[in-house]
C-alpha positions in Angstrom: -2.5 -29.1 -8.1 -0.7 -26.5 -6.6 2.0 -26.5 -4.1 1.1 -26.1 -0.5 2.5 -22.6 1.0 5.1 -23.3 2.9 5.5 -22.3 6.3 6.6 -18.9 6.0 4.1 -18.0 4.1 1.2 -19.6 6.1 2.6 -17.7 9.1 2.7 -14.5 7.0 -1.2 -15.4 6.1 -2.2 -16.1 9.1 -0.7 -13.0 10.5 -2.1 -10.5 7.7 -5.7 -11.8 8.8 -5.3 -11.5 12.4 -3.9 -8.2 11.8 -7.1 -7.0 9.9 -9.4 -8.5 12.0 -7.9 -7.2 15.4 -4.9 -5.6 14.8 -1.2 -5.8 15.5 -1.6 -5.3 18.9 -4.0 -9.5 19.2 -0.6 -10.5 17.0 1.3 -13.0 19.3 2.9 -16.2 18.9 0.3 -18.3 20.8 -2.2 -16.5 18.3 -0.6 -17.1 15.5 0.1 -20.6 16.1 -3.6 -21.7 16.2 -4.4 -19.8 13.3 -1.8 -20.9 10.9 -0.8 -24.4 12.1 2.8 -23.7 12.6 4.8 -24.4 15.8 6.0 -21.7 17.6 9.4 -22.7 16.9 8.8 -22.2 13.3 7.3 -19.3 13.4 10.3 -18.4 15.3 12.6 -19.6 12.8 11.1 -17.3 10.2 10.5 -14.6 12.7 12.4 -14.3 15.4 10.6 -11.2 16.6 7.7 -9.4 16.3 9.0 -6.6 14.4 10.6 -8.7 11.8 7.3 -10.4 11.1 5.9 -7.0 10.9 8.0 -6.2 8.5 7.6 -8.7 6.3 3.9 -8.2 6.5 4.7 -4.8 5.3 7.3 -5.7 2.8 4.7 -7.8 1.4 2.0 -5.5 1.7 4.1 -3.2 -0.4 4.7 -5.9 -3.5 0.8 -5.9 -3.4 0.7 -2.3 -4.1 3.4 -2.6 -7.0 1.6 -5.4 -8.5 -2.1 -3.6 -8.2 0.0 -0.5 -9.9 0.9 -2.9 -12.7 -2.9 -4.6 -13.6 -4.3 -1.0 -13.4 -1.8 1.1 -15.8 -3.6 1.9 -18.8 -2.3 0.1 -22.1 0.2 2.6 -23.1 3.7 2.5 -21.4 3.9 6.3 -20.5 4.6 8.6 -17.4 0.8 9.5 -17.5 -0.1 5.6 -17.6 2.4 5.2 -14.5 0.8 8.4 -12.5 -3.5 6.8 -13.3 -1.9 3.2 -12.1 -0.8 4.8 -8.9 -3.8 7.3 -8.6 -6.3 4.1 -9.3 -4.3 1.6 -6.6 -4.7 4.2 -3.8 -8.2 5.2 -4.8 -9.2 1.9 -5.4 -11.8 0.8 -2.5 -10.3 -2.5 -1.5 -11.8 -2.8 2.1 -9.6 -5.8 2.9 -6.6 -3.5 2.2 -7.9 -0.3 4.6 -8.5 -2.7 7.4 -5.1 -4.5 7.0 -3.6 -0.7 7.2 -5.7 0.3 10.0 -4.9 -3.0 11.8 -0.8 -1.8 11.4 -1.1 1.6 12.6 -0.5 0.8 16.4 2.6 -0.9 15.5 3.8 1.6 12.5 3.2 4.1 15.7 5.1 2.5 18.1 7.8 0.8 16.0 8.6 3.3 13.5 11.5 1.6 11.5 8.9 -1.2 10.6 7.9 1.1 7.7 11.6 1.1 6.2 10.8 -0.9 3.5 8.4 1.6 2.0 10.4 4.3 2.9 13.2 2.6 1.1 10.8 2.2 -2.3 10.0 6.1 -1.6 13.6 7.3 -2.0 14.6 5.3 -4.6 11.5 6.1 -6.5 12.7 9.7 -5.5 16.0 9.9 -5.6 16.7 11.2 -9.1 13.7 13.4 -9.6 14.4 16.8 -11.2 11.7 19.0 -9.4 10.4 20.9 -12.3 7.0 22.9 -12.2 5.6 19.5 -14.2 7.1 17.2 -11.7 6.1 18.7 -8.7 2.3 19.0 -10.0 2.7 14.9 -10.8 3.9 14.7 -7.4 1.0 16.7 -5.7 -1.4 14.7 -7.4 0.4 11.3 -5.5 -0.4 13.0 -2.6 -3.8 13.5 -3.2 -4.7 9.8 -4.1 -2.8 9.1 -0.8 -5.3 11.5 1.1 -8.0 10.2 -0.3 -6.9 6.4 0.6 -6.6 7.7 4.0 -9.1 9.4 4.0 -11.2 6.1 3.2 -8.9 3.8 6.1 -10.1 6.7 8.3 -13.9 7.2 7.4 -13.1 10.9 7.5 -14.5 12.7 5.9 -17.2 10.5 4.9 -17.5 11.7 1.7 -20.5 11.3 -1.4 -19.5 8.4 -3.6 -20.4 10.7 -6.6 -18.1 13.6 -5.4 -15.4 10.8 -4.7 -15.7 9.2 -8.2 -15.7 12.7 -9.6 -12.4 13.7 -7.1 -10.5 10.3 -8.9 -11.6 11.2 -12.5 -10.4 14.4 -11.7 -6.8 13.4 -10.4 -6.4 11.0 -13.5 -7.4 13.9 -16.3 -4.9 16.2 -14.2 -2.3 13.5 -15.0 -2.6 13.1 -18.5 -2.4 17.2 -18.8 0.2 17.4 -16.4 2.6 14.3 -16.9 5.5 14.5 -19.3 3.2 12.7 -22.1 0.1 14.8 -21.4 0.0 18.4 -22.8 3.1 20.2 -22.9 1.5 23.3 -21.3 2.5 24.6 -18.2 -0.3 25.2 -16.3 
């Protein structure tokens, strides 16, 4: 048998479902107390504001990502494996995971530094990057499975499944021919 979460965690639970179902603005202590059991002393404990719970909601949110990245990179260890995990995370359609983003976007908004820890995970992932022609194209295709994630949080456009499944198979052939381990051409 498993070991029961501990109250940290159920607080962080219960605060990732309110946040999907209403958003960060219905997340208060009262709230969270009915839904996760915990006194609101001990949620204060944890969390002695609402940014800090926030942020480890996000923090969290962000080891989910990196561990999505990890079950969906192909077999090989490669830059090209690395770039499909990330393109295939982003364009997977996890709707549990748009509506946990749309439900943060109010706070992101008015509380910007509650996104430091992914901007913290950007830098560092791009701190020593040398911007060649190949690494820049590696990079533009990042940004496109980030468009088209929110592109899906936002419902805009609504797009044709077909065209979308053809837009991701797309972004992953352009990673194998433009990563380091793809072709060698310079397109």
């Amino acid at each position: 048998m498993g070991r029961q979460p501990t109250a940290r965690q159920k607080v962080i639970d219960a605060s990732r479902h309110i946040v999907m179902e209403r958003g960060a603005g219905a997340l208060t202590y009262d709230e969270l107390t009915q839904v996760s059991g915990v006194t609101r002393g001990g949620i204060t404990y944890h969390f002695p504001t609402k940014a800090s719970l926030l942020r480890a909601l996000v923090e969290q949110d962000l080891e989910q990502w990196q561990t999505i990245e990890e079950e969906l990179c192909p077999a090989q260890c490669s830059a090209d494996a690395e770039l499909i995990a990330f393109i295939r995370a982003h364009t997977n359609e996890e709707p549990e995971r748009r509506r946990f983003v749309g439900g943060m976007l109010s706070a992101v908004t008015h509380d910007p530094p509650i996104l430091d820890p992914v901007r913290a995970h950007e830098n560092e992932r791009l701190e020593n990057v040398e911007w060649t022609d190949q690494n820049l194209k590696c990079e533009l295709l990042r940004m496109a499975a980030m468009g088209l994630f929110w592109a899906d949080v936002f419902g805009c456009p609504q797009m044709d499944p077909g065209l979308r499944r053809q837009l991701v198979e797309k972004l992953e052939e352009l990673a194998v021919e433009w990563s380091e381990t793809g072709s060698d051409k310079e397109s």
